[in-house]
C-alpha positions, -999 to +999 in steps of 0.1 A: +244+843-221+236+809-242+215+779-240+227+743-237+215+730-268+212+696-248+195+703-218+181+741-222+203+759-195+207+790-192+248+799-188+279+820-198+289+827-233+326+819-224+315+783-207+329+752-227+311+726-212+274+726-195+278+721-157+242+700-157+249+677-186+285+680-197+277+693-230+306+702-249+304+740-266+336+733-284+323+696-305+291+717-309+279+737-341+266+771-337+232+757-353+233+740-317+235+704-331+254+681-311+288+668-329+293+631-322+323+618-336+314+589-368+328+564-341+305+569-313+278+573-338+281+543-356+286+527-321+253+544-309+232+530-340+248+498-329+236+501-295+202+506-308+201+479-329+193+501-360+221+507-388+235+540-397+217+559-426+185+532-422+145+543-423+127+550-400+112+519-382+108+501-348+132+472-349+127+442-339+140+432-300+174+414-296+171+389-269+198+394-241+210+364-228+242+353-211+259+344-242+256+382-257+253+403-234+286+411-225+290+422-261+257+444-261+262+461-226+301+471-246+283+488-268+260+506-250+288+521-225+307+533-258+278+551-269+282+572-238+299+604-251+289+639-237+290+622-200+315+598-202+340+611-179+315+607-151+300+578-171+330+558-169+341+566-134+303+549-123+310+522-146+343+516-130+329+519-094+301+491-101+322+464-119+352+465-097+333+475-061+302+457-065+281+427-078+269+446-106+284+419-136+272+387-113+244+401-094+206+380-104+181+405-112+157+385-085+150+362-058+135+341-083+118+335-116+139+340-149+167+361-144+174+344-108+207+339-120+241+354-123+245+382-146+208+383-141+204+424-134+234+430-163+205+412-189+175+426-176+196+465-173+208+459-214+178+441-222+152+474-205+174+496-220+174+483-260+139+484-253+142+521-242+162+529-275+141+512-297+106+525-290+119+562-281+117+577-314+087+567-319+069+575-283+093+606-274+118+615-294+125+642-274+145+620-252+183+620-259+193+589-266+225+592-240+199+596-210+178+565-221+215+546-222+217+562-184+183+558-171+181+525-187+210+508-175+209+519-142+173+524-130+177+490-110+213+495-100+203+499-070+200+456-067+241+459-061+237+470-029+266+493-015+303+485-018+311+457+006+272+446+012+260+436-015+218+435-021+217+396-027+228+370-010+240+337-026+235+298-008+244+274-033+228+238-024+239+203-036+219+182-064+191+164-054+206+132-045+227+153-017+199+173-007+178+144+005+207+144+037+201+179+042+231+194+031+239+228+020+271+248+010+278+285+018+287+305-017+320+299-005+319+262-014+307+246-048+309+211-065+307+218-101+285+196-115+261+193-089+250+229-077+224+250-080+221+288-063+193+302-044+190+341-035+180+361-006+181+400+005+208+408+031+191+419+060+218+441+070+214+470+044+196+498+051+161+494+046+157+523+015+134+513-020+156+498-051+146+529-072+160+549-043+188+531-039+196+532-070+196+570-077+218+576-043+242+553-061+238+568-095+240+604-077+272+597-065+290+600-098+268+614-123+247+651-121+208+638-132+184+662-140+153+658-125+133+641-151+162+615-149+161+613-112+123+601-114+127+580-140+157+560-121+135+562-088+100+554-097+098+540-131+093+504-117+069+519-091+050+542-109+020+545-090+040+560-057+043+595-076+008+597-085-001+621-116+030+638-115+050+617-137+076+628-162+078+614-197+114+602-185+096+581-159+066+571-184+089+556-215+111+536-194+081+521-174+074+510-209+101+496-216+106+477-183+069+463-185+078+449-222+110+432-213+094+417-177+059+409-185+071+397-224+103+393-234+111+374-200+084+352-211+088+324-238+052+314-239+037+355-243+065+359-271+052+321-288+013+333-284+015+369-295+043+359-325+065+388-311+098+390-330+128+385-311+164+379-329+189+357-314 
């Protein structure tokens, strides 16, 4: 019998890959290091905003907007190597069955907008990545890309009803006659879209939501199954929480109660690079 270097299972000598995290025996080195090829390392380092071969050091926070974020969230979906296989068949499911590239992250405040949830799910997870060495390094960084990205997945919905519902409403000048256009119809120009919750999913918690999506495609250990569920709600598990759960609360508290904020990151000088 061995141990998964990755995840500490227990299984047969003559396994090649680890049935919990996919770990592949055959890229591995006997010393029980995981091989990533150059590629996916350098594409990892890019993901976490800190260059190959540099010091050790917190770096500063990128700020995810429209404008990038197509770019950032590439990179962090190529940095997924020991899971891709299932990686990529989630990945595939959410942009091509769902709302997940246009969904807002909210009814309302800043990311009440399309491609809202895509920002805020890069913008948690570079947080995640960039704070992990320093608060657990323990965590591997292909977990934070999973728990990070997709602990608020649940915000798509299910395939064919999605979680928010889109009314787009004329400018001012039209509203004043009280009229208002379906997301089926839009003037350019002179539109602006409002959000609601489609009353016709099943009532069922965002975090939970989001790990029965997530739990479709991809085997999560447990500490990854808390995190996705509870991280945003941390006091409904009480004093049982996992370290999983604990950093990426971190990390989603930074990026809603400051990075969302232009006046906290102006008072408290935080660094931010456009």
């Amino acid at each position: 019998m061995k141990k998964c270097p990755d995840c500490g299972m227990t299984i047969a000598n003559q396994a090649i890959r680890c049935p919990k995290c996919k770990y592949n025996f055959s890229e591995g080195s006997d010393a029980g290091d995981t091989a990533v090829p150059a590629a996916a390392a350098a594409v990892s380092a890019a993901a976490t905003g800190t260059p190959v071969n540099a010091s050790a050091g917190i770096m500063p926070m990128v700020d995810v907007t429209k404008d990038n974020v197509d770019e950032l969230y590439g990179q962090l979906k190529a940095a997924v190597v020991k899971r891709k296989t299932e990686f990529d068949h989630f990945i595939d499911f959410l942009e091509n069955r769902t709302s997940w590239l246009t969904a807002p992250a909210d009814t309302e405040g800043a990311l009440a907008c399309e491609k809202g949830l895509l920002i805020r799910s890069v913008a948690v997870t570079k947080q995640l990545l960039r704070i992990k060495d320093t608060i657990m390094p323990q965590l591997d960084e292909e977990s934070a890309i999973i728990i990070g990205l997709f602990h608020d997945v649940g915000k798509v919905g299910v395939e064919g009803k999605p979680y928010f519902l889109v009314e787009e409403h004329l400018s001012s000048s039209s509203s004043a006659l009280g009229l208002s256009f379906s997301s089926r119809i839009s003037t350019p120009g002179t539109s602006s879209s409002s959000y609601s919750i489609n009353p016709k999913l099943v009532g069922m918690d965002v975090g939970v939501r989001s790990l029965y999506l997530v739990s479709q495609y991809m085997l999560v250990s447990e500490d990854e199954a808390q995190a996705i569920s509870y991280a945003d709600k941390r006091c409904s598990v009480g004093g049982a929480l996992s370290p999983y759960t604990l950093i990426l609360g971190t990390a989603i508290d930074l990026q809603k109660n400051i990075y969302e904020n232009k006046d906290t990151i102006d008072s408290y000088s935080f660094t931010v690079l456009k």
